[in-house]
N, C-alpha and C positions, 0 to 999 in steps of 0.2 A: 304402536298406534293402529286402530281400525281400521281396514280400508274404508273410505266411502266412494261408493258405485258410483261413477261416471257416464254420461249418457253424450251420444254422439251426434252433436243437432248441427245442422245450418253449416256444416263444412270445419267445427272444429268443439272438444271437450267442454261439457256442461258440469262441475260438480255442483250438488245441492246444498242446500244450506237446512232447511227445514222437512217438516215431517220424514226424519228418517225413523227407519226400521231394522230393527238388529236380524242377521241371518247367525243363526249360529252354527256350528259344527255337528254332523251327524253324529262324529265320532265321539266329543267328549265336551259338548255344549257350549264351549267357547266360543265369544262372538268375532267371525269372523272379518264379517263385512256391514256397509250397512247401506239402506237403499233408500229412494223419495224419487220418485220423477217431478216433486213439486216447483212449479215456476216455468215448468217446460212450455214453450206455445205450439199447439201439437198444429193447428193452422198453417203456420209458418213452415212446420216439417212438410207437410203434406203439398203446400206451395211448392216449397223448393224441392222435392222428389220431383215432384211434374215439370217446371222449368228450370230448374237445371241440370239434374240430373236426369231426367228423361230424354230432354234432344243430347244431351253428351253421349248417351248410351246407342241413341238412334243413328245418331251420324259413323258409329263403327259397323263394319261387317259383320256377322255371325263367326266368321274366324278370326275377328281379331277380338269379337268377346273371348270368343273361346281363348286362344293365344292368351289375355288374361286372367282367366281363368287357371289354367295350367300355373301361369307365374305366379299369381296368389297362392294356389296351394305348393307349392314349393317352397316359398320364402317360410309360410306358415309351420310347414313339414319340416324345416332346417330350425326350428326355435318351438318346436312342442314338447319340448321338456316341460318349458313354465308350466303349460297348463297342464300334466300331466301332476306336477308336485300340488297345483290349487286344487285340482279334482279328488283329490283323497280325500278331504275333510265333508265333501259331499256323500261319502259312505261307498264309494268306488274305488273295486279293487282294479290293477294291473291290465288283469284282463277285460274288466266290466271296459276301462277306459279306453282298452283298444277300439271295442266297437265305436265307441263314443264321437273318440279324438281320430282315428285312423281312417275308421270307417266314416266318419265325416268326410276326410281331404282325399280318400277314396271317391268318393260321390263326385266332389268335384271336380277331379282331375277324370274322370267317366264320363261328365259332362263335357268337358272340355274336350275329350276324344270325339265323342259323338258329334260337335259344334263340327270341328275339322273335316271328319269323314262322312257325314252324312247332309249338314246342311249345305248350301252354295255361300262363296264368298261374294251374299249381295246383303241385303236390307230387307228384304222379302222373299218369303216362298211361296214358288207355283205347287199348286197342290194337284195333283192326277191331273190327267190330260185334257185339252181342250175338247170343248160338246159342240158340234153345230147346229147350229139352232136354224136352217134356211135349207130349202130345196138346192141353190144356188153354189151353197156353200162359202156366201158375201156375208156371213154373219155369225158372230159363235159366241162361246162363254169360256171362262177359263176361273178356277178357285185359287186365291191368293192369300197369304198370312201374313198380315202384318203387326207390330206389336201393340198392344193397347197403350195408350199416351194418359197411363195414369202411376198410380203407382200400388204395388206390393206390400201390403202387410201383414205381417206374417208373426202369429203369438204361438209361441211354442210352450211344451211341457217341462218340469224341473226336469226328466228323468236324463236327457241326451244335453246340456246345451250347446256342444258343438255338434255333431251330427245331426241336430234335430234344426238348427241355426244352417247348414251349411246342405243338408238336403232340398230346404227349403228355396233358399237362394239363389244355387248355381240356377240350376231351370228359368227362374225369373231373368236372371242376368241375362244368361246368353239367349234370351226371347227378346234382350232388351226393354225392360221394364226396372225402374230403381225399386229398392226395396226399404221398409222400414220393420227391422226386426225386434220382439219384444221377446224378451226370453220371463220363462218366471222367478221369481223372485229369489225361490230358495236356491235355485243353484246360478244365480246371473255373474255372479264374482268369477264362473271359469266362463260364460261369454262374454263379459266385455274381455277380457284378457283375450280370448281368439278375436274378437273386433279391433283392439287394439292393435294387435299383428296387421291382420287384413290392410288397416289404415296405417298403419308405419310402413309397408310395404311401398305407398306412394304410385301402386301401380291401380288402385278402381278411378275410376271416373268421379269426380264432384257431382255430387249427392243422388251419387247410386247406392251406397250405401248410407242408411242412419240406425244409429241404435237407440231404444229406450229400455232402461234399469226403472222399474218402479212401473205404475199403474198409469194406462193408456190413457186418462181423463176424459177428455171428448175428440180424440183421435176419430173412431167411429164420425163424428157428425159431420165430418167434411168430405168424407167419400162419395164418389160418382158411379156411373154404370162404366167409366173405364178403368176403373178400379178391382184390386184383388183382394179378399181378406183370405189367407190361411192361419187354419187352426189348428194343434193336435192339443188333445186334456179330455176331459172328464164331458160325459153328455147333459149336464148343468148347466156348464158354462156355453159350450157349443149352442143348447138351443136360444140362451141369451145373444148373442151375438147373431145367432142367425136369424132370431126376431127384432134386430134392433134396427129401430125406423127406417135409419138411412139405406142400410143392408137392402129392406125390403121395397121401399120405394124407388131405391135405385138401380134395381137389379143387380147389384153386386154381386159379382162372382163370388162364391162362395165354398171353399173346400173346406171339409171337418174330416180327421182321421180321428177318432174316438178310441177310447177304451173298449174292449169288446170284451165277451168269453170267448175265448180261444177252445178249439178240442184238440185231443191226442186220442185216435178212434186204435185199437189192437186190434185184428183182424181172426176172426176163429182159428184159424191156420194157424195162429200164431203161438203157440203152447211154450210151456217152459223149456223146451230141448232145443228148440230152433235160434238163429240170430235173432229175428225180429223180435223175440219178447226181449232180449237183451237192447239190444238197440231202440226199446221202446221205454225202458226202463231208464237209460243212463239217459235220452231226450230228457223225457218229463223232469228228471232228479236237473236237469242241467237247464231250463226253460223258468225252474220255480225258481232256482239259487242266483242266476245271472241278475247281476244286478239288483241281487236279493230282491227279484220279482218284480222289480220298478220297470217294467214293460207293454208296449201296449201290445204287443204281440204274445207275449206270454201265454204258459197252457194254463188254463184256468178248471177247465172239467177234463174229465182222464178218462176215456170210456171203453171197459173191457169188455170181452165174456164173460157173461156170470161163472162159468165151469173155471175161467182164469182169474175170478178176482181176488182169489185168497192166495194165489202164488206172486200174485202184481204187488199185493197192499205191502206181502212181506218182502217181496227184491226193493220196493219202493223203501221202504223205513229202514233197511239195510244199510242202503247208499244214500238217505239223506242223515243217517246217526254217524256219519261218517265227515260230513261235511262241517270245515273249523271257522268259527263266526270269531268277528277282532276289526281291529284294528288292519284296514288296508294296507295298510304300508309294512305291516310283518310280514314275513315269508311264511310261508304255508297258510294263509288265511284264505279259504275258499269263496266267503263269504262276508262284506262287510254290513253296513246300519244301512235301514233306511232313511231317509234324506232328512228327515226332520224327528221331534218328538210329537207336532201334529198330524204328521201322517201317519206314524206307528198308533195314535190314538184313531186314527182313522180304519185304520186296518182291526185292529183289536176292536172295536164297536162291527166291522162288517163280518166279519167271523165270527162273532156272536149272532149276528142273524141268521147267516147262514147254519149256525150252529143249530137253527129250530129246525130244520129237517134233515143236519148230519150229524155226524159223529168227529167227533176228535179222536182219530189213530196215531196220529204221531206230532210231538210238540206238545209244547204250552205258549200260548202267547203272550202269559202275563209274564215270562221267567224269558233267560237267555244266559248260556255259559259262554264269558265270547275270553280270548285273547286280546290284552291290552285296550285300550279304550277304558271307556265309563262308560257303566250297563247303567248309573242311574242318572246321568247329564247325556249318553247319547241316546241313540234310536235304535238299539240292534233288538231283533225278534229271530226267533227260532224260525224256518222251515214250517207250516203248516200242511198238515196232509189231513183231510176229510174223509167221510164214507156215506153217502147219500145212498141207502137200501133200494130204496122205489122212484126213481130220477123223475118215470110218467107223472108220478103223481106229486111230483115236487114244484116249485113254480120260484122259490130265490133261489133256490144253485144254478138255476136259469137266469136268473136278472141282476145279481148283488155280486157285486166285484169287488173281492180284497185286493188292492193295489200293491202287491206284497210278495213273499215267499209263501203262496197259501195254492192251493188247488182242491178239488174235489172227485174222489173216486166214484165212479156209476158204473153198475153193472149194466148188462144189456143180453136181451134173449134171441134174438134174430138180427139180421141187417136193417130190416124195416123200420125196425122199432129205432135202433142208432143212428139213422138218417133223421127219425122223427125228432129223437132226442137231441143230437146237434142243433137240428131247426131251430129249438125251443131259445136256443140263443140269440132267434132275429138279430142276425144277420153278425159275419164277423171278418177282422182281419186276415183271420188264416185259421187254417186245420190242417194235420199230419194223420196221415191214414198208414201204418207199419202192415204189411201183410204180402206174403209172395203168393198169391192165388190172384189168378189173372182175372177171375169172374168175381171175388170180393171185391177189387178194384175198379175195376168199371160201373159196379152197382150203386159203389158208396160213391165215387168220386162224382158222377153224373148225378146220383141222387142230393149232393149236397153245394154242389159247386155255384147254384144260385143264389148262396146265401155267402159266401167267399167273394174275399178279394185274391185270394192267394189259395192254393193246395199242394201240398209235397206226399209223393207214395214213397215209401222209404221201405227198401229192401236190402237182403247179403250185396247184391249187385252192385246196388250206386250209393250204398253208405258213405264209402270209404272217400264217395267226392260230395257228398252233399253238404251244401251251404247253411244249410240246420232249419228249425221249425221259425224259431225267430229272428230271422236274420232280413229283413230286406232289402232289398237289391237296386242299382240306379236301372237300371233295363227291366226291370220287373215294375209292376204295380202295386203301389202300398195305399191304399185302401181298402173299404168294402163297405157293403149295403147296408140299410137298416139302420141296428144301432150302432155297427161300426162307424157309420156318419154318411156315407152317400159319396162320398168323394175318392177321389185319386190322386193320391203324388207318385213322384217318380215316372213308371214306364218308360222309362228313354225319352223320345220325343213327344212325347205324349205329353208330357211333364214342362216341355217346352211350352206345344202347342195350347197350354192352357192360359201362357196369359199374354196373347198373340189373336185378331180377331180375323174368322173368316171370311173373307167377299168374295162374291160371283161378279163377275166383272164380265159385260158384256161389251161387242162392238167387233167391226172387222175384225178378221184374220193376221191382217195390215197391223194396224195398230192394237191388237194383242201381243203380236210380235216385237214392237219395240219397247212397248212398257213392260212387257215381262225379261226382256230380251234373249230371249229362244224363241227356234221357227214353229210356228204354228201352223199345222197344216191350211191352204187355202190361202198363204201370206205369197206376197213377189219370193219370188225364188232368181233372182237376177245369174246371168251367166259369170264360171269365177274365170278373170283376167287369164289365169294361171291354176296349174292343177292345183286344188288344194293342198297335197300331201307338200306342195313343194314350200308351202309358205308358213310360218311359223305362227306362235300360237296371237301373237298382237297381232296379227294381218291377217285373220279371220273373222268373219263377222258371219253371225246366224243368218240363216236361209240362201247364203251362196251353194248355188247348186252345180253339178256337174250331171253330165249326160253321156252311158257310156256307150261304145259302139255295142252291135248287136250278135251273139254265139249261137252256132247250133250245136243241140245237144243229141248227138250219135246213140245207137246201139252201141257200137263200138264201146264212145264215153262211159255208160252205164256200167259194160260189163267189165271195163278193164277198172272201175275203179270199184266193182263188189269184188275181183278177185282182189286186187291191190291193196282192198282195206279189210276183207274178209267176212264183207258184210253183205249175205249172197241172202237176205231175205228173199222171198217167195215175190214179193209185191216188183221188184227188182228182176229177176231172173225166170220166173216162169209165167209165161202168158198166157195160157189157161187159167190158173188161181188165180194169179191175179184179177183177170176179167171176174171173175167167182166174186170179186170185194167190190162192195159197191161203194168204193171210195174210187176205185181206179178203173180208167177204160181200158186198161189193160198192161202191161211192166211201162213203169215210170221209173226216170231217176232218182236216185236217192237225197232226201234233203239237206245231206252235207254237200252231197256234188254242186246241188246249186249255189250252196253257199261259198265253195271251192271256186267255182266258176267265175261269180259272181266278184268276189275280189281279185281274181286272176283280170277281170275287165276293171275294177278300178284304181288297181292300186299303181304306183310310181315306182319304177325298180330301184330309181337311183338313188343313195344315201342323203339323207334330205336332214330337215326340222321336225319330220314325224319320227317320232321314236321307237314307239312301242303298239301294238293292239296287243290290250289286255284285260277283250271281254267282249259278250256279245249281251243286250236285256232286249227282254219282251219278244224274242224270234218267235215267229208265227209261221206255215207251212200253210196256204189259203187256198191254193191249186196244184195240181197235179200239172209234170210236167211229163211230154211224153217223149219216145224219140223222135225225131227232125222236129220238135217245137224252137223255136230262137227267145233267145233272154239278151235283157240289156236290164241297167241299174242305174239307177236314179240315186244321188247321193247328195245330202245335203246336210250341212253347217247346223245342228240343231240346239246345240246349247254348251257354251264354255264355262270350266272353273279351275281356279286357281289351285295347285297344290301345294301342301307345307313348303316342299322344295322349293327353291328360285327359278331355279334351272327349266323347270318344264308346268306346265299345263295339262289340265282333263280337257277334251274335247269327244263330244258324244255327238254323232251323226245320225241323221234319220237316213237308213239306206231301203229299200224300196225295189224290188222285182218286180218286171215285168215280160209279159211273154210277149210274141206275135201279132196276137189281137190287144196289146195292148191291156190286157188281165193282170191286175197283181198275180202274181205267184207267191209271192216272200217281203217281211219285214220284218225291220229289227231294228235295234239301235245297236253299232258302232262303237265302242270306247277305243278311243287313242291319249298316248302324250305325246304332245308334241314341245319343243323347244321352245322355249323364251328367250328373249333379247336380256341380253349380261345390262345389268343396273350399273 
C-alpha cells in the first residue's frame, strides 16, 4: 500500500484525501509516497504557531529549550535507522545520508550546547554593555533580545530533508519562536518520518512544531513583520517569495540560501608533484559525486592554471571513471540517482547550455552504467566534467547551474584574472583555494572573500583535519551574497539572534538593573549584610556591593614578586627606562600584583558556598600604580546563571580598582561558582 504523506497541523496528524501526487523512487520509479496538502487551513496553522505555541515556547528559559533540544535529538538519534532505510530510495547512498540524517542531529544537539553555555537561563538577552547617555550618570541604555512573537517558516530543498528541516529549526527553537516546516515534495516521505519522531518523542511544546507535506496555498498571506520566512532552492523560487505581497508589505524577515556556482581555485604552486594538486583533485572528484551533486555548496567551476590544466582534466577523469553509480543500498556504490526523473531532465537541458561554451571531457549524460537499480524507471546520470577554453569571455558557465554531478574546468593566466573569474559568479556560498604559498593566499582570499559566505585554504598542513569544501557547519555561516541569496543560517548565535528582535531600552541605571537583572553601572549598590563569598548562590542578588579595606603597594612588593614570578621587566625593576616610557612615571607594579593584591583584599579564607574562580573577562590595566600608592576594591554582585549542574551556580562580579585619589586603576569581571541549596 502507498504511503500517503501526513501533514502535522493544530496539535495532531492530517492525511489528505484529494489532489494527491505520486513521488516515485529515484532508484527504480516505483511510487513510493504520495502527497496533497489539500483541505489544510494554513490560517489556523499560523494562529496557532503564534498562540499557542509561541507563549509555550516563551514561558521556558533558553536552557531549558536547549535541555529540549538535546532530548529531541537523542530520542531521534536512538530510532534513525527508519529514516536511513526510507532515504535510500531518494538516490542517497550511506554516506550521502550521513550528512543528511547525522549531520542534521549534529546541528541540533550544537545548538543545544551553545543554548547551555553561552546564553543565560533567562527569557531575554542583554546584549553589550550599558551606554550612558547623562552627564550625571542618572540615565543610560542598554540592548536586549527578545524573541519575535510570530512564527517560522521555513521551506526547504529535496536535496537534505532532515539536515536541511533540523538546521533550520533548532536556531528558531531555542530563540523561542514556533516553527512551520515545509519540506519539498520529492523527498518529504523521509521528513515527516523525522517529524514524526520529533512529535512521538512528547518532548516539543504544543505547536512549536507543525509540519506541511504538499503545497503552502496561501500560508504566505497571513504573515506579519513578527514573522520569519526561510528558504533554501533555486533563485526562481526565492525571488517569488521574496516579492510576494505580504513578505514585502510587511517587512518580513526574510533569509534565501540559494543555489550558487561554487569555485575550487588551484594555486600555481600547486603542480603535479606536490599534495595540493592531489588534494584538489580528490575535493572536486568528491564535491561533484556527494550526493551525486544534489548540493547547494557544491564546486560547480574548477579553476586551474592554464600550465596545470591538462594534468587536472586527466587526474580529474581518472578518479571520476573510477567512481560506481547503483543502487544505494549495494556495497561498493559511490554514487547513487538523482532525486527524481525531472530533475535529471533538468540537469540534461542545463548542460546542454552550458554545453554552448564548453566541451564535454568526461561522461555522457544521456547514458549511465549503474549497478542494480533501473537506469530507465530511475534518475541516475554519469559524473559530468566540462572544459570552458576562454571562461573571460564566457557568461553561462558563469550563470547556468546543473544541479547535478556536473562541473566546469577553466583555465586561468594570473591571480587577477581568477579573482575576476570567481566574481563572475556574483556572489556565492563558498570557494576552496588549495595552495601552500602564503602570498597566493592572501591575494585570492581577500580578493574574493566579498563575494563568499564561506572560504577554506586547504594545504599538506590542515588537510588531514579539514571539514571539506561542502560541509557546513552550526558555528560557521551558511550563506552568502548576491545570487547566493543575501542571507545567513547557522553561525552559532547568530542563527539564534535572527528571529529574536533588538531594543534599546532606555531609563535609570536603577531600573535597567532590575529588568535586565544584572548591575548596571550607576544602579544602588546597597551594602552586603554579610561577606558575599560567605553566602550561597540564591542569597545573592546583583549590585550588592562590598568595600574593601585599603593596601600599600611597597618597593619591597614589586620587587619580591618580579623575582618570585620571574617577571623582572624593565617597566618593573629599573627606573631610569622606565621613566624613558611614557606610559610610566617611573617602575610601577606589575598588573598581576594588583590583581594578586586585589583578591588577597577581597576574598574570605574560610571554606564557604563559593567554590571555585575560574576566570577573569574584560580585565583592563587603566592606571599605573606606583610604589607607596594604596589600592582598595570595590566588588559587586553583577549578574547570575544557572549551571547544567544542580549543585552550583555562575556568578560574575564587576570588581573595580582603585588607588589613593580614588582613580580606577583596574577592572574586570570575576567568574565564580558558587553552591546552591539541595532541591
Amino acid at each position: 500500500m502507498t504511503n500517503i504523506l501526513k501533514s502535522y497541523v493544530l496539535g495532531h496528524w492530517v492525511t489528505p484525501t484529494t489532489g494527491l501526487a505520486d513521488i516515485a523512487s529515484a532508484i527504480d520509479g516505483r511510487v513510493v509516497a504520495r502527497v496533497s496538502s489539500a483541505g489544510l487551513d494554513f490560517a489556523a496553522m499560523v494562529d496557532y504557531a503564534r498562540n499557542t505555541g509561541g507563549p509555550a515556547l516563551r514561558a521556558l528559559t533558553f536552557h531549558e529549550r536547549a535541555d529540549i533540544l538535546k532530548a529531541v535529538a537523542s530520542y531521534v538519534g536512538e530510532r534513525k535507522e527508519r529514516l536511513y532505510a526510507l532515504a535510500a530510495d531518494t538516490g542517497a547512498t550511506k554516506r550521502d545520508n550521513m550528512v543528511d540524517i547525522d549531520g542534521g542531529l549534529g546541528t541540533v544537539f550544537a545548538y543545544a550546547s551553545r543554548g547551555r553555555k553561552e546564553l543565560p537561563s533567562e527569557k531575554f538577552i542583554v546584549e553589550g554593555l550599558a551606554e550612558s547617555l547623562s552627564k550625571t550618570g542618572n540615565f543610560a541604555a542598554i540592548h536586549i533580545l527578545t524573541p519575535l512573537q510570530g512564527v517560522a517558516v521555513q521551506i526547504n530543498a529535496f536535496n537534505f530533508p532532515c539536515w536541511g528541516t533540523l538546521e533550520k529549526f533548532a536556531p528558531a527553537f531555542l530563540a523561542g519562536v514556533p516553527v512551520i516546516t515545509k519540506p519539498a515534495s520529492a523527498t518529504a516521505y523521509v521528513t515527516e518520518a523525522l517529524v514524526d519522531l520529533m512529535i512521538e518523542s512528547g518532548l516539543l511544546p504544543p505547536g512549536s512544531l507543525q509540519l506541511i507535506c504538499g503545497g503552502t496555498g496561501d500560508l504566505l498571506d497571513h504573515l506579519t513583520g513578527q514573522d520569519v520566512v526561510g528558504f533554501t532552492g533555486s533563485i526562481e523560487t526565492s525571488g517569488k517569495l521574496r516579492n510576494h505581497p505580504a513578505i514585502s508589505r510587511n517587512a518580513v524577515r526574510f533569509v534565501a540560501e540559494r543555489d550558487s556556482l561554487n569555485s575550487a581555485v588551484l594555486g600555481p604552486d600547486a603542480v603535479a608533484s606536490t599534495p595540493e594538486f592531489e588534494l584538489f583533485v580528490r575535493e572536486v572528484v568528491q564535491e561533484m559525486t556527494v550526493k551525486a551533486g544534489q548540493k547547494c555548496t557544491a564546486i560547480r567551476r574548477i579553476f586551474v592554471p592554464r600550465e596545470q590544466e591538462a594534468a587536472i582534466a586527466e587526474a580529474l577523469k581518472a578518479r571520476l571513471a573510477t567512481i560506481k553509480i547503483g543502487d544505494p543500498r549495494i556495497e561498493g556504490v559511490r554514487m547513487g540517482a538523482l532525486v527524481s526523473q525531472a530533475q535529471r531532465a533538468s540537469v540534461r537541458e542545463t548542460i546542454a547550455l552550458i554545453a554552448t561554451e564548453a566541451e564535454i571531457i568526461f561522461g555522457d549524460p544521456m547514458t549511465a552504467e549503474v549497478i542494480g537499480g533501473d537506469v530507465a524507471s530511475g534518475a541516475f546520470i554519469q559524473p559530468i566534467l566540462l572544459r570552458c577554453g576562454r571562461p573571460l569571455e564566457a557568461s553561462v558557465v558563469h550563470s547556468a547551474e546543473a544541479f547535478g554531478p556536473v562541473a566546469t574546468l577553466m583555465p586561468y593566466d594570473s591571480l587577477d584574472e581568477v579573482i575576476t573569474l570567481v566574481a563572475k559568479g556574483e556572489g556565492s556560498l563558498v570557494a576552496s583555494l588549495f595552495t601552500y604559498d602564503p602570498e597566493v593566499a592572501d591575494k585570492v582570499i581577500f580578493g574574493i572573500a566579498s563575494y563568499h559566505g564561506r572560504l577554506l585554504v586547504i594545504d599538506r598542513d590542515s588537510a588531514s583535519g579539514s571539514t571539506g569544501h561542502g560541509s557546513p557547519l552550526p558555528g560557521l555561516v551558511h550563506g552568502g551574497p548576491g545570487r547566493a541569496g543575501g542571507g545567513e543560517e547557522l553561525g552559532g548565535l547568530r542563527g539564534v539572534y535572527h528571529f529574536m528582535q533588538r531594543t534599546a531600552v532606555q531609563g535609570g541605571p536603577g531600573r535597567l538593573a532590575a529588568l535586565t537583572r544584572q548591575y548596571v553601572k550607576g544602579a544602588p549598590t546597597p551594602a552586603t549584610p554579610t561577606h558575599p563569598f560567605t553566602r550561597g548562590y540564591e542569597d545573592l542578588h546583583p549590585g550588592e556591593t562590598i568595600e574593601t579595606p585599603s593596601r600599600v603597594i611597597s618597593l619591597e612588593d614589586i620587587e619580591h614578586f618580579a623575582h618570585f614570578t620571574g617577571d623582572t621587566f624593565y617597566a618593573h625593576m629599573d627606573e631610569a627606562a622606565a621613566r624613558a616610557n611614557p606610559f610610566f612615571p617611573g617602575r610601577v607594579a606589575h598588573g598581576y600584583l594588583i590583581l594578586s593584591f586585589a583578591a588577597g583584599l577581597f576574598v574570605d579564607p574560610a571554606p564557604g558556598p563559593l567554590l571555585a574562580n575560574y576566570g577573569l573577562d574584560n580585565l583592563r590595566f587603566l592606571k599605573p600604580v606606583s610604589p607607596g600608592d594604596t589600592i582598595r576594591v570595590r566588588l559587586t554582585v553583577k549578574h547570575k546563571r544557572a549551571a547544567r549542574q544542580p549543585q552550583y551556580g555562575e556568578v560574575r562580579w564587576d570588581v573595580e580598582v582603585f588607588n589613593q585619589n580614588d582613580e580606577t586603576v583596574a577592572v574586570y569581571e570575576l567568574l565564580t561558582m558558587s553552591a546552591r541549596k539541595p532541591v
